[in-house]
C-alpha positions as CSV (number, residue, x, y, z in Angstrom):
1,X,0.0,0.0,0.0
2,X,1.6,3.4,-1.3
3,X,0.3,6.5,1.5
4,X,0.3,9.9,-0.5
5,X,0.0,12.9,0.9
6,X,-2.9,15.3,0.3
7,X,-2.3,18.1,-2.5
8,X,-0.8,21.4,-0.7
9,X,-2.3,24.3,-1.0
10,X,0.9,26.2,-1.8
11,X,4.6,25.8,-1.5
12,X,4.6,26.9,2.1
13,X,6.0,23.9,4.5
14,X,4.3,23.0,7.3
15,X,6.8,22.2,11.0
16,X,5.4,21.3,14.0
17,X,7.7,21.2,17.0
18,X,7.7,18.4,19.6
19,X,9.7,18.4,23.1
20,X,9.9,14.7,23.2
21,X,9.6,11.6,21.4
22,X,6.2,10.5,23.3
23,X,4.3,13.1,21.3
24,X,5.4,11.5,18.1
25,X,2.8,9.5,16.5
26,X,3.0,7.8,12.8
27,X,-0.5,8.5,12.1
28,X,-0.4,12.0,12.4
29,X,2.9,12.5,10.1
30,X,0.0,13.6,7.4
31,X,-0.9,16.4,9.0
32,X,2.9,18.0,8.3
33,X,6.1,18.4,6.4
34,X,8.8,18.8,9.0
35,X,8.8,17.3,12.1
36,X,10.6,19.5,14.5
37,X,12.5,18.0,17.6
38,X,13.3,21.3,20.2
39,X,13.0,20.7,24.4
40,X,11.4,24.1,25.1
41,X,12.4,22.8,28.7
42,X,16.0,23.1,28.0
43,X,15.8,26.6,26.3
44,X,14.0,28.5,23.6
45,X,16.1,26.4,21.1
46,X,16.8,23.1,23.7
47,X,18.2,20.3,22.4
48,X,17.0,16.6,22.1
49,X,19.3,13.3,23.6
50,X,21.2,11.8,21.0
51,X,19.1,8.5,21.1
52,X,15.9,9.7,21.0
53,X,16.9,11.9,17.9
54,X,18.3,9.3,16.1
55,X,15.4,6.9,17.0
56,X,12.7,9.6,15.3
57,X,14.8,10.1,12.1
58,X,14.5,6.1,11.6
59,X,10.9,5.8,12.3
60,X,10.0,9.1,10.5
61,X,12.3,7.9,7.2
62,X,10.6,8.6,3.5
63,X,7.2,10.1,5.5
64,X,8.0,13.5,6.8
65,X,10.8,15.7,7.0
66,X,13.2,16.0,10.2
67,X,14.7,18.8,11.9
68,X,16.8,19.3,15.1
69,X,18.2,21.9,17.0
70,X,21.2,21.8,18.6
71,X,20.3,23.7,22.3
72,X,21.4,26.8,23.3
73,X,24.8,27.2,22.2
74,X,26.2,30.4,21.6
75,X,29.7,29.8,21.1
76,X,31.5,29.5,18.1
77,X,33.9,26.1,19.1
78,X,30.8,24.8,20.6
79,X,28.4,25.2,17.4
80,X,30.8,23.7,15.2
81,X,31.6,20.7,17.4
82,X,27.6,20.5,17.5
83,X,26.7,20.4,14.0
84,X,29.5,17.8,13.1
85,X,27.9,15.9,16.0
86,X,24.2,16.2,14.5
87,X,25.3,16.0,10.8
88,X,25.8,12.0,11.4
89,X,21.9,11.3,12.4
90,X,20.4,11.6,9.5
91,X,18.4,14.5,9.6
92,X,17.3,16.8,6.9
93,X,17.8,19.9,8.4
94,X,19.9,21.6,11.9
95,X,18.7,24.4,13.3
96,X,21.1,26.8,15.5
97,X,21.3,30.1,17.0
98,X,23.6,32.8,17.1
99,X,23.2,35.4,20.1
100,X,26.3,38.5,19.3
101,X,25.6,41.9,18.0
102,X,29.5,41.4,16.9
103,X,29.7,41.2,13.1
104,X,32.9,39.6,13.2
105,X,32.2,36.9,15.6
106,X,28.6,36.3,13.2
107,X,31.0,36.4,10.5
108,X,34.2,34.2,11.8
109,X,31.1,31.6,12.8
110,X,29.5,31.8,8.8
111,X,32.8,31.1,7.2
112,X,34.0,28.1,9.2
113,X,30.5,26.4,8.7
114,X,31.5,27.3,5.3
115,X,34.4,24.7,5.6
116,X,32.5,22.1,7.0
117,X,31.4,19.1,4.7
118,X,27.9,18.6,5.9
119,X,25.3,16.3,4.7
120,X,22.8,17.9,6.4
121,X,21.0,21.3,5.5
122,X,21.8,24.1,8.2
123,X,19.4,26.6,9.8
124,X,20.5,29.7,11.4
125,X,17.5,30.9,13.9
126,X,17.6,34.6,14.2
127,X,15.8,35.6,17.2
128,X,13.7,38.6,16.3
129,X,13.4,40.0,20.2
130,X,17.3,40.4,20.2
131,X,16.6,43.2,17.3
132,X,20.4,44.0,17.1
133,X,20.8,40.3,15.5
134,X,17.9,40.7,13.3
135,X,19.7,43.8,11.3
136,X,23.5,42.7,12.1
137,X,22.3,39.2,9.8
138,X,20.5,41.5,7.4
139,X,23.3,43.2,6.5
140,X,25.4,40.6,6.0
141,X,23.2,38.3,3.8
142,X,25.5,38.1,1.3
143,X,27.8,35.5,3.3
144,X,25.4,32.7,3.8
145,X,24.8,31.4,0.9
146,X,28.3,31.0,0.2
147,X,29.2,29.3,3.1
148,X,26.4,26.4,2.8
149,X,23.9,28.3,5.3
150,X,20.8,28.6,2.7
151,X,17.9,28.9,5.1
152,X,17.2,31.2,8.5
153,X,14.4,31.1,10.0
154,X,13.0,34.0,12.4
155,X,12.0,33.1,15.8
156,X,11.7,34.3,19.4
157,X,14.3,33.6,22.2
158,X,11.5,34.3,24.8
159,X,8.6,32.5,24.6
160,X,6.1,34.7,26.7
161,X,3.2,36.7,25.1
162,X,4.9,37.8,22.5
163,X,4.9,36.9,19.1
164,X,7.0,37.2,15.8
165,X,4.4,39.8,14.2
166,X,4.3,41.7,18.0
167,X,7.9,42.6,16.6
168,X,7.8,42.9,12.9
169,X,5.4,43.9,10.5
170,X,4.7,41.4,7.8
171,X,5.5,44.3,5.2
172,X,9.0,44.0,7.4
173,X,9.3,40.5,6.9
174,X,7.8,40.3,3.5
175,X,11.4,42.8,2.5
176,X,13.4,40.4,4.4
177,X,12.3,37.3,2.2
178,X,12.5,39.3,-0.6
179,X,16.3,40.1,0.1
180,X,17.1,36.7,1.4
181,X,15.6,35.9,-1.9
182,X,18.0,37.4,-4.5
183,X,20.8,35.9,-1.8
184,X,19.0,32.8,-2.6
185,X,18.6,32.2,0.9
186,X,15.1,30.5,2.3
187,X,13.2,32.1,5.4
188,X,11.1,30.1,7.8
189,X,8.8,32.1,10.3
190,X,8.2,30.6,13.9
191,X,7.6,32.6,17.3
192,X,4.3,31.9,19.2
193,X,2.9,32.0,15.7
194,X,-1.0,31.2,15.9
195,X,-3.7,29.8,13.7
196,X,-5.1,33.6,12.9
197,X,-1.8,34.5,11.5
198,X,-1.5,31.8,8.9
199,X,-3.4,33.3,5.5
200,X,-1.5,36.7,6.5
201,X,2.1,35.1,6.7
202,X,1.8,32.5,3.7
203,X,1.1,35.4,1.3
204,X,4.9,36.3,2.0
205,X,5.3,32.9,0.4
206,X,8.1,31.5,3.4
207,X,10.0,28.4,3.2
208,X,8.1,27.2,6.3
209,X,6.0,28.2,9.1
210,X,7.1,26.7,12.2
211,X,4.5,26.4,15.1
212,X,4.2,24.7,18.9
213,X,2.0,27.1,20.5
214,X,-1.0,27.0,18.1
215,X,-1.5,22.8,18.4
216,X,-1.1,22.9,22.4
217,X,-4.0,22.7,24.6
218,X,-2.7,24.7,27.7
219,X,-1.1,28.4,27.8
220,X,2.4,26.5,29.1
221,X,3.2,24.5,25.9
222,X,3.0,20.8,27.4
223,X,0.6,19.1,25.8
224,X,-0.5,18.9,22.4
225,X,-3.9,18.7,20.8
226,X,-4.4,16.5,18.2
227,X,-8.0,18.9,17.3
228,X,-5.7,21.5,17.1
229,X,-3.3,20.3,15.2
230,X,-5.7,18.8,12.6
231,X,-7.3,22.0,12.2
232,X,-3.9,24.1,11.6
233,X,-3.0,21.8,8.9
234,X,-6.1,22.5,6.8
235,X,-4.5,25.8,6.2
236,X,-1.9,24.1,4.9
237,X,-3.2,20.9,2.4
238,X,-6.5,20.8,0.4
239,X,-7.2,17.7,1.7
240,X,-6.0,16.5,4.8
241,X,-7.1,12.9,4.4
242,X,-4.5,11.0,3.2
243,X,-4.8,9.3,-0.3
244,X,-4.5,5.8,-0.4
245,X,-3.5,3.5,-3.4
246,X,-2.5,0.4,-4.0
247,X,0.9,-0.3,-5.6
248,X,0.7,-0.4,-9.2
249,X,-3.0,0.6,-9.2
């Protein structure tokens, strides 16, 4: 039996962020793209174990998309050691922050990725409440792509009330992609997003929209509603049930 998934309704990804590997179910891998593994617990960008990682990538194989970050690491020895680390699991994508308002410690960071050999496709998570990152990163677009770091995603470090649009306009972001864009650099959007922003912030046509918040059922981010999570992901496909076929039909 061959599972297809339903028809998207645009290029937009879908990622839906889980703090541990008991919220992982197989049946509802058709209800997104890229199955996010981040410990909120541990920090806005916390990091799985190594086990459990590696464990998901196996079980989630040829159905969805996998991305981890690597915890809140700020340091440059310590971010390289991390991604060589993570580039053996298997994942599609590593996601990693950068906290500096120093353009040459962003820069000395971006050019020894740059001399890394990884399999692995690397996200840089630019934390829009730490503005001073936001415009030292714009402003030195042109180094990413070139060093093998072809997708950012905007986030928040602090996860309170707050939310990616409380700090930039979408007309904001929408000059941001456009600029990552012509770098040939793709932009995710995450940050206490919510169901109400979705039509808005796929208009700006991003890579991916990330989201935790929206699918959980309490204001703390615990615990995950499957409701809610079915009815973000009608945003996202035509039709969420899954199509099913039998080989060679």
């Amino acid at each position: 039996m061959i599972t297809l998934k339903a028809k998207k309704k645009n290029n937009t990804k879908l990622l839906i962020s889980f703090r541990n590997i008991k919220e992982i179910s197989e049946q509802n891998f058709k209800y997104f793209d890229i199955c996010d593994l981040k410990d909120p617990n541990k920090g806005s960008i916390g990091a799985w174990g190594e086990k459990n990682i590696i464990k998901v990538v196996k079980r989630c194989k040829k159905k969805v998309k996998v991305s981890a970050t690597i915890g809140d690491i700020f340091s440059v020895e310590r971010i390289l050691k991390k991604l060589k680390q993570f580039d053996s699991f298997g994942l599609d994508y590593i996601k990693f922050g950068i906290n500096t308002q120093n353009v040459l410690k962003l820069k000395d960071l971006i050019y020894r990725i740059g001399k890394l050999t990884c399999k692995t496709k690397l996200v840089l998570v630019i934390f829009v409440d730490k503005n001073s990152i936001f415009e030292t990163v714009e402003e030195n677009l042109g180094i990413f792509y070139k060093n093998n770091v072809r997708f950012l995603i905007l986030d928040t470090y602090e996860k309170g009330d707050e939310n990616l649009i409380s700090y930039y306009r979408p007309s904001k972001i929408k000059d941001f992609i456009k600029k990552c864009s012509i770098k040939r650099i793709n932009v995710g959007l995450a940050g206490r997003l919510q169901t109400n922003h979705i039509t808005k912030l796929k208009l700006l046509n991003p890579y991916v929209l990330g989201f935790r918040s929206a699918i959980c059922s309490d204001l703390n981010r615990q615990y995950i509603s499957e409701e809610k999570l079915t009815f973000l992901s009608n945003h996202f496909f035509s039709n969420r049930s899954k199509a099913n076929d039998k080989a060679g039909a």
